[in-house]
N, C-alpha and C positions, 0 to 999 in steps of 0.2 A: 803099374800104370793106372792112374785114376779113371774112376768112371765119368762121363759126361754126358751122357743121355740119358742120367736116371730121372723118371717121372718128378715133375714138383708135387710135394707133401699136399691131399688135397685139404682145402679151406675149409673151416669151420664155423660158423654161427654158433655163438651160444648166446641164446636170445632169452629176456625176461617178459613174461607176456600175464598181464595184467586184466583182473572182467573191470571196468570204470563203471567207477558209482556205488561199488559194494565195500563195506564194510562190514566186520573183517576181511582182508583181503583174501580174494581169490585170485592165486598166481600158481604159474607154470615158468620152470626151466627148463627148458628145450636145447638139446645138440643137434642143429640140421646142419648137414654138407652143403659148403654152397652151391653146387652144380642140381639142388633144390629147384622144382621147376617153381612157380605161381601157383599151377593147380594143385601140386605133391603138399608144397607151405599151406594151403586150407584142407584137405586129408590130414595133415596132421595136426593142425588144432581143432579140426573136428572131433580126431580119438580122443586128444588131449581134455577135453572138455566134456566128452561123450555127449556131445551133440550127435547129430544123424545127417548134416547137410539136405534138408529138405526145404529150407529158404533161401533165397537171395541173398550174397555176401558183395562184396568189394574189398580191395585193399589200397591205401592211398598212401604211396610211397614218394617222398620227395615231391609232390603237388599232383603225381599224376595218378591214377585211378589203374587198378589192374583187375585180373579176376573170371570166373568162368560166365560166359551170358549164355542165359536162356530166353524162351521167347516167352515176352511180357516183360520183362526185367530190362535192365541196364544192360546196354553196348559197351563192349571196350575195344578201345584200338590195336594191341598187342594180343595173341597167341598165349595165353597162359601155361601152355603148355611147351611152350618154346621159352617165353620168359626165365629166366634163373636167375637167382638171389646175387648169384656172381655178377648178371650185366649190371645190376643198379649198384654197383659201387658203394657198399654198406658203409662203414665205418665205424668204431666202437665209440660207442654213446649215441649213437644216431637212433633215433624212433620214426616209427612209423605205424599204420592203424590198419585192424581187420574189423570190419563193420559185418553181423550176419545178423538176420532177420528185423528186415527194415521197419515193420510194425511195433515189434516190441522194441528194438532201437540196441540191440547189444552192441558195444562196444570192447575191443579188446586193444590197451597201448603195447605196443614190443620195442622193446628197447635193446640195442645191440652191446651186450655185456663184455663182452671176449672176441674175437676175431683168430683164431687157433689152428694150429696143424692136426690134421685128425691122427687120432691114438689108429696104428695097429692092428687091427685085429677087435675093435669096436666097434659093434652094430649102431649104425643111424638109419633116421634119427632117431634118439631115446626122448625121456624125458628125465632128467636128470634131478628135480626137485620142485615142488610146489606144496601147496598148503591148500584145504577143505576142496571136495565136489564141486563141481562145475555145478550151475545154476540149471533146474529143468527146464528143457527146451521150449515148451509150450506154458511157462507160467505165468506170462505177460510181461516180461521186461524187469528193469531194474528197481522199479516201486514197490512192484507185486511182490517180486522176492523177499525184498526188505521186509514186509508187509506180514509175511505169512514166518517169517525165522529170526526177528529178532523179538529178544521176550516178552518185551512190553507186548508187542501184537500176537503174541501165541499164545499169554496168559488171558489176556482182554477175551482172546477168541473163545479159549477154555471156560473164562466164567460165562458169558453169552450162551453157549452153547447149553451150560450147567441149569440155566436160568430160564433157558425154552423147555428144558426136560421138567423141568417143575412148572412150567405152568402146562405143557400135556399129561403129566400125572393129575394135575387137580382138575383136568375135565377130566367126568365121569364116565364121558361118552365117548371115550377111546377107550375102544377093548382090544389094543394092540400087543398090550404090555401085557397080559396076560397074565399068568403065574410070577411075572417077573416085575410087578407094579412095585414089591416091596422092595428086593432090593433098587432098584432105581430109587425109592423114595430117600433110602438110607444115602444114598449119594445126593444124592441133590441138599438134602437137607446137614451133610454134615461136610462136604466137600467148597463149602461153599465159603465158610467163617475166616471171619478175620486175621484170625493167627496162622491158619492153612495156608493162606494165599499170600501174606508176609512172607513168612520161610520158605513158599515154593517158589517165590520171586527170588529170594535170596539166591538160593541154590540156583536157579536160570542163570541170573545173571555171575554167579561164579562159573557157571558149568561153561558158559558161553565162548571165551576163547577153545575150547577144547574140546565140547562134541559139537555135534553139527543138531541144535537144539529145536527144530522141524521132529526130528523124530522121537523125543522124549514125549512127544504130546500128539503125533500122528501127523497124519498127510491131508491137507487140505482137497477137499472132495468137493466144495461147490460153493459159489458165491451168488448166494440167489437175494433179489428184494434186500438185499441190502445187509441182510446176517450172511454170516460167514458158517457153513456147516463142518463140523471138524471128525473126520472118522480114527475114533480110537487105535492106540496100535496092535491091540488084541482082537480086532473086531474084521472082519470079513468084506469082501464088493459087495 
């Protein structure tokens, strides 16, 4: 005798979830079940991202606006937490947007890749594929990032920086350098040349599809009057 009351296979999302505006691309593949509430779908592009959820999101599904409100931020009409990916009737290839941190303006597109029965005995949601680090949460948005990791502007930054060190070596009247005036001079004066900064251009931009090229040259530490100060990646807070 056949069974008839065995549970339906639950539903699956497999969703491709895009940062807009960055190049190379930052993307995640995600398996979320659809019984996914609203609030569970921003938890998990949060990990996904290694963001912290400490701004203001929305998501804008089909024309309407979903999402957790806080006070000060945007209302929404629905229950985020009652919502789930299964009421809004997904469909594969259908897109839709997660927007967090309205200052710096992040945008993420999701696009619905697969529509699947869940595997067995698989943990969800995972993340089943993506490519480079999430962008740092407080870096100012989509320009800044650009700004500070692709090579043109990490080399630019490296010479500037190279170029304020030699003109506080040639005042006399900094005794900060101390015992360590000579070698800084030797940097300054030979890191600087033409042939160096060719080849280390070169190699940037080959390395560039395949490290994350921010850290070849350190972490941007301050953007003051207009130079950019760049802290080594040997070098301490």
């Amino acid at each position: 005798m056949r069974e008839t009351n065995l549970p339906a296979p639950l539903t699956v999302y497999r969703l491709r979830v895009v940062v807009r505006g960055v190049s190379p691309l930052i993307w995640r593949r995600l398996l979320v079940p659809a019984d996914t509430t609203i609030a569970g779908l921003h938890a998990v592009l949060q990990i996904a991202f290694s963001w912290t959820g400490t701004h203001l999101h929305r998501f804008v599904v089909q024309g309407r606006e979903y999402g957790i409100g806080y006070v000060g931020g945007p209302g929404f009409g629905d229950d985020p937490r009652r919502v789930r990916l299964g009421d809004l009737g997904l469909r594969r290839t259908e897109r839709f947007t997660y927007h967090y941190d309205f200052t710096a303006g992040w945008c993420l597109d999701l696009r619905v890749e697969q529509v699947l029965a869940a595997e067995p005995g698989r943990p969800l949601p995972v993340c089943a594929g993506g490519r480079r680090a999430g962008p740092p949460e407080d870096c100012g948005g989509v320009q800044a990032f650009l700004e500070s990791t692709q090579p043109s502007h990490v080399l630019a930054a490296a010479i500037r920086a190279v170029e304020i060190l030699g003109m506080l070596l040639d005042d006399e009247d900094v005794p900060r350098f101390g015992e360590h005036r000579d070698r800084l001079s030797h940097v300054a004066q030979n890191y600087i040349r033409a042939e160096t900064l060719a080849a280390a251009n070169g190699r940037l931009i080959t390395a560039q599809s395949r490290i994350d090229v921010a850290r070849l040259w350190g972490r941007w530490s301050a953007r003051l009057g207009g130079r950019v100060a760049v802290r080594g990646a040997g070098a301490h807070p």
